[in-house]
C-alpha positions, 0 to 999 in steps of 0.5 A: 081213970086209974086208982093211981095216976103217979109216975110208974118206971116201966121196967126195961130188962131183957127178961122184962120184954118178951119177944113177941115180933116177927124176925121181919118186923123188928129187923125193920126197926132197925132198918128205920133206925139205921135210916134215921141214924144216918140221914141226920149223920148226913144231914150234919155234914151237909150243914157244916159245908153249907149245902143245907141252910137254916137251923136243923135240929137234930135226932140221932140218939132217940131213934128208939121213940119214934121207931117204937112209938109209932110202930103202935100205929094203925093207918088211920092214926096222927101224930104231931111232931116238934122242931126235933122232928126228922125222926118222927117224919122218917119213922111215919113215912116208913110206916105208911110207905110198907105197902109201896114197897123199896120204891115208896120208901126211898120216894119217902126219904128223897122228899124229907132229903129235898125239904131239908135242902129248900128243893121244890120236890120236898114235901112242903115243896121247900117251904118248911125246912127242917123245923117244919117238916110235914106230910098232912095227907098222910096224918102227920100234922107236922112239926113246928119251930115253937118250942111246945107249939104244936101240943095244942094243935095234937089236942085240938086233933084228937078232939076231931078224931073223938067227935067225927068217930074216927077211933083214930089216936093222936101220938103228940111228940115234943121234949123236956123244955116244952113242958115248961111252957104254958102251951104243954100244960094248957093243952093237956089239961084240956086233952084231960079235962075235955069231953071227959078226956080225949084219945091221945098220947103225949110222948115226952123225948127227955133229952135231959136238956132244954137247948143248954139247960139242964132239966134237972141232973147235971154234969157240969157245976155251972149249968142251970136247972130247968126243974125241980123235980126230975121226973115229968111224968110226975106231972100226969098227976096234976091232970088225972091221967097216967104218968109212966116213964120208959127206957127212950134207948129200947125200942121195944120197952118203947113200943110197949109202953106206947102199945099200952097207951094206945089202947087206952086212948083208943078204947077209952078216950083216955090220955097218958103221958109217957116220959121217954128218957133219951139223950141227944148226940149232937147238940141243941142245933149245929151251932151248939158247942154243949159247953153245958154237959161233960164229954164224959157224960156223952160218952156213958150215954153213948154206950146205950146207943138205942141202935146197940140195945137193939142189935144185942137183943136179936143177937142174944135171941138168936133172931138174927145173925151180926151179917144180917144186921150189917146188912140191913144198915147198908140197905139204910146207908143205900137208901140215905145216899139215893135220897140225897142225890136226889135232893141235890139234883132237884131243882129249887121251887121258881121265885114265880111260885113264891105266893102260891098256896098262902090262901086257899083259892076263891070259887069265883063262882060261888062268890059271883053268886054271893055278890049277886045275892046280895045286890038283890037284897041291899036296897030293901036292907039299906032302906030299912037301915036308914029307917032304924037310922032315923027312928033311933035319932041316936048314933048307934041305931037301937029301937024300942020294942014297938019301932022294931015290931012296926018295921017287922010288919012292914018289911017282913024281916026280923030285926034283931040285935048284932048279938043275936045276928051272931047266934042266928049265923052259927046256929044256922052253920051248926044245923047245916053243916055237923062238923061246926063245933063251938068252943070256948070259955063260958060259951056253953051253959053261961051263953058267952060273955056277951050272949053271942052263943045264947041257946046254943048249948040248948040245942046242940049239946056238950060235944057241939057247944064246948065249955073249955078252961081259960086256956087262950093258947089251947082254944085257938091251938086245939081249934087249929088242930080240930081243923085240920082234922075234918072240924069246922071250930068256931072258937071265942076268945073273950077279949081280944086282948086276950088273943095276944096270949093265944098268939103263937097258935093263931099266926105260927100254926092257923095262918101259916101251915099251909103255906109252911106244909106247901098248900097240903093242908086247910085250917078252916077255923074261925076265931072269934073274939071281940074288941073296942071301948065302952064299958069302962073296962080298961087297957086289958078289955078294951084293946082294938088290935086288929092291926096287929093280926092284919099283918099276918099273911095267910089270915083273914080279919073280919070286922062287920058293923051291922046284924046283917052284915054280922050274920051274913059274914060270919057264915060265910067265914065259918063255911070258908077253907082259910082261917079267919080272925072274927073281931066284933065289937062289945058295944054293938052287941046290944047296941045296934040293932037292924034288919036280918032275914031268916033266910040262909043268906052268906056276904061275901068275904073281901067285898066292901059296902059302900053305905052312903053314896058321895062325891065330896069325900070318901071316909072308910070306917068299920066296926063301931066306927061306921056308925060314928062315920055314918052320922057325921055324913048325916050333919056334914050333909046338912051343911051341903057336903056329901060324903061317901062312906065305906065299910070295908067289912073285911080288912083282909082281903081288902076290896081296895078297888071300891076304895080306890074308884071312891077316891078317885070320884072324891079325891080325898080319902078319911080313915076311921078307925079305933085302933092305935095310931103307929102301924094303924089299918087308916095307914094300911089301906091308904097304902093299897089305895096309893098303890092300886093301879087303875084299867088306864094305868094311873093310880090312886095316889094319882086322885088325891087332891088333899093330904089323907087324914088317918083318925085314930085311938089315941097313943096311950092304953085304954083308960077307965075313966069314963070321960077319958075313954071317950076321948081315947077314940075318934068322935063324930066332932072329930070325924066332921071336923075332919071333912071340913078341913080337907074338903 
């Protein structure tokens, strides 16, 4: 750590930065600029006559960062870009493509020309445009329409790199207006704080302007103020790392700096934060009239043109001649021209793809086998159910000591609580398999909130079972971005309500770069957290909001309701390519109890249980809910009404198909359910039964012989007060009552 963590100016003057490259190389950097120059140049005509759609963003004027920046780079090193991001793809792409030669580089600039137009030859195939523009297999992680969305995921990077060994560094890129967002300051007081600091640069483009907000020094009298203070890199201070501010016009000054910080993180695991000043030469977007600066202004920093700064010291070094020089910028004008032919010759992606790469693909395989395993195990697991059902005689089935010993000696398998099916799963997958990291708030020494990673921390260690800082954002994001990196995280967020913070990361980065990066990439992250009523612990810590996140495309939600089916589930997600939202609820971690073998087994992913066998009703519930629902079975029965009781398990995917041969067997269908009533998941699955289409071709509204009956969380927040809670959600009274109505 150094003595002095203060912003320091990097001197920038010609007699400050000696010369140490090649004429090959810094020709090159000028090259790549000219190149960065006049694609955006291009990119802005095409924008105006509507060749190119959608926002665009763009970079001429700090062309200096990104060519000097990752000039420091060696192969095997990442960067995460922002929605600014073209010149960072440029400049990547030239630095991979040296080996390849005139041919590699032009390919690399028709694809970035492509992507801008939507074509189907652009590195996300047109799926990320201009704001998203990635190539994940070649170390850039891509660049995100979030403003400050994607310093969690470099965080979350360098952690992979710093846990699997790699000695790779992360190059972090976003501008001034992200670092007031609470994403910047979350992620690096964890890229500072974490494993005792992780190897990464974040690199500050301080264009002076947040869209039309000046960051501090203005032109223009009205303008707003986005900060106090003009200096960012004044904030390293805050986080124990350097703070160092350089010339973003000289490529060099750049280069140097960065150079330094490279070293540092690489030797020393050890961030620092680089404040680049810059200026943009157009606009926010191309919409973007900058009424908010002077064309005086404009004009002053024109003079500065980083390609100018960079041709007046070859010249003045007598390194290169002005002939030279033009000649490298038509090579660039050249390869810009081919690169948009190119792109308007390609064909847009066919509408038949438009699915294609949302999930990674199943092994039917595998997951036959699963199936499989399972069925072998249900009858023993379903009859030693019934028995911790029956002995319990409550509706939440928890034994006495003596009660689980006797069933342990008669069966041979352990019965253990919910929660202690949860550490079984991620022990398991942590011996298993070393690239399972935990991470989360008090998930170490304390053993998690509700015990769900007790012993963990015993017995894998600080670099497996991570203790974070209550940072929401940072967690999922830095999850997002360690999986894409080589890591399998499993990340608690305490409560679900508080995943609404952590939002942004789970459906912008988790759920959709895949997709958004054309199938490039995998995001094997589980984030578990979990959600429901009982503890008399209000609207803030009691929230069922699975609905919420079950509307997201490319995210998985699991809700299992048993021990074995919680361990058994959780493995499974933990071993699965996609990235899943784990939701247990804080009632059955002690309150339920039941069989869960030692052995490694895994449950399918998209498979539901049908837990009680029936022809007069079907009810589907999950979570606590099944439990609830599984009584009310048990009275209705007595009545001489048999209902059929179905625990989807996972509510995305769905197995409609067993709920739909369910109702076609009962012709009515009861959904159970916690959560709120408006959007609801009882409405959710009602529509895929509905639509289902059988092997003859009916469908499943086809066999409804009485209105559906969706119970719900009442429409109001989670009140404290234990009487009211309880009536805030479905009763067995309710789920009984229900039945009767309809049957």
């Amino acid at each position: 750590m150094p003595k002095s963590t203060t912003a320091k100016q990097t001197k920038t003057d010609k007699a400050s930065i000696e010369i140490t490259e090649t004429k090959e190389e810094l020709l090159d950097y000028l090259r790549q600029m000219y190149e960065i120059r006049h694609f955006e140049d291009t990119v802005y005509k095409l924008l105006r006559e509507g060749t190119i759609k959608g926002a665009s963003h763009l970079y001429a004027g700090q062309e200096a960062v990104a060519v000097g920046a990752i000039a420091c780079l060696e192969e095997r090193d990442v960067i995460a870009s922002t929605h600014r991001g073209h010149g960072h793809c440029g400049a990547i792409g030239d630095f991979h493509a040296r080996k390849g030669g005139e041919a590699a580089r032009q390919e690399h600039w028709n694809k970035m020309m492509a992507e801008l137009m939507g074509k189907e030859t652009g590195y996300c195939k047109g799926r990320g445009g201009s704001m998203h523009i990635a190539d994940v297999e070649k170390g850039n992680l891509g660049s995100t329409g979030i403003v400050g969305g994607n310093i969690p995921i470099a965080t979350g990077g360098a952690l992979a790199e710093k846990l699997l060994g790699t000695g790779a560094v992360v190059l972090c890129f976003f501008g001034d207006g992200a670092t007031n967002t609470g994403a910047f300051h979350e992620a690096l007081n964890m890229g500072s704080a974490l494993l005792c600091g992780l190897p990464i640069v974040y690199i500050c483009e301080n264009n002076l302007y947040g869209m039309s907000v000046p960051f501090h020094d203005k032109s223009v009298a009205c303008a707003g103020q986005a900060s106090r203070i003009r200096d960012i890199a004044d904030r390293a201070v805050a986080y124990g790392i350097p703070g160092v501010i350089v010339d973003g016009m000289d490529v060099l000054a750049v280069k140097r700096a960065v150079k330094e910080a490279v070293d540092r993180a690489r030797t020393k695991s050890e961030p620092t934060l680089i404040e680049c000043k810059t200026y943009r030469w157009y606009g926010h977007s191309s919409s973007d009239q900058r009424a908010y600066r002077t064309r005086e202004e404009e004009a002053e920093w024109r003079k500065r043109d980083p390609i100018i700064v960079l041709r007046n010291k070859l010249l003045e070094a007598g390194i290169a001649t002005e002939e030279e020089m033009d000649a490298v910028e038509q090579m660039a004008i050249k390869t810009i021209e081919t690169a948009t032919k190119f792109a308007l010759e390609s064909p847009y992606p066919p509408v038949s793809e438009l699915f294609n790469d949302i999930y990674v693909p199943e092994d039917p395989v595998q997951k036959a086998a699963e199936i499989a395993a399972e069925r072998r195990m249900a009858p023993t697991i379903k009859q030693i159910e019934a028995e911790v059902r029956k002995l319990s005689g409550s509706t939440l089935p928890k034994l006495k000591a003596a009660d689980a010993k006797a069933l342990e000696e008669k069966y041979g398998i352990p019965i253990k609580t919910y929660a202690q099916a949860i550490v079984d799963a991620q022990a398991e997958e942590m011996r298993r398999d070393k690239r399972v990291i935990v991470m989360g708030e008090d998930v170490g020494l304390y053993g998690g909130a509700y015990a769900a990673t007790k012993g963990l921390f015993e017995e894998f260690g600080p670099e497996r079972v991570i203790d974070t800082a209550i940072s929401e954002a940072a967690i999922v994001g830095a999850a997002g971005g360690a999986a894409m990196r080589g890591l399998r995280p499993v990340a608690e967020i305490m409560y679900i309500d508080f995943l609404t913070i952590g939002s942004d990361q789970l459906i912008h980065n988790l759920a959709y770069n895949r997709y958004m990066f054309g199938g490039k990439t995998k995001v094997p992250a589980v984030i578990r957290t979990e959600g429901g009523v009982g503890r008399c612990i209000a609207a803030h810590h009691s929230e069922s909001l699975e609905a919420m996140f079950l509307h997201i495309p490319g995210l998985y939600v699991v809700m299992p309701s048993t021990p074995f089916d919680a361990k058994g589930l959780l493995k499974a997600s933990i071993r699965n390519d996609n990235p899943v939202l784990f939701i247990e609820h804080k009632v059955l971690y002690s309150g339920v109890m039941g069989p869960v073998p030692d052995e490694d087994y895994v449950l399918p992913i998209g498979v539901a249980d049908i837990k009680r066998e029936g022809s007069d009703a079907t009810v589907v519930a999950y979570s606590r809910m099944l439990h609830f629902a599984m009584d009310a079975a048990e009275r209705l029965s007595h009545e001489g009404i048999e209902v059929e009781v179905i625990d989807p398990r996972t509510l995305n995917p769905l197995d409609v198909q067993t709920i739909a041969n369910s109702v076609r067997k009962t012709g009515r269908l009861i959904t159970v359910s916690e959560g709120y009533p408006r959007c609801g998941v009882g409405p959710e699955i009602a529509r895929q039964v509905f639509e289902y289409r059988f092997e003859d071709g009916t469908l499943g509204f086809d066999y409804l012989d009485a209105q559906p009956i969706f119970l719900s969380g009442k429409d109001c927040p989670i009140p404290m007060s234990e009487p009211l809670e309880a009536a805030v959600v479905p009763t067995v009274e309710d789920i009984v009552e229900a039945v009767k109505s309809i049957v």
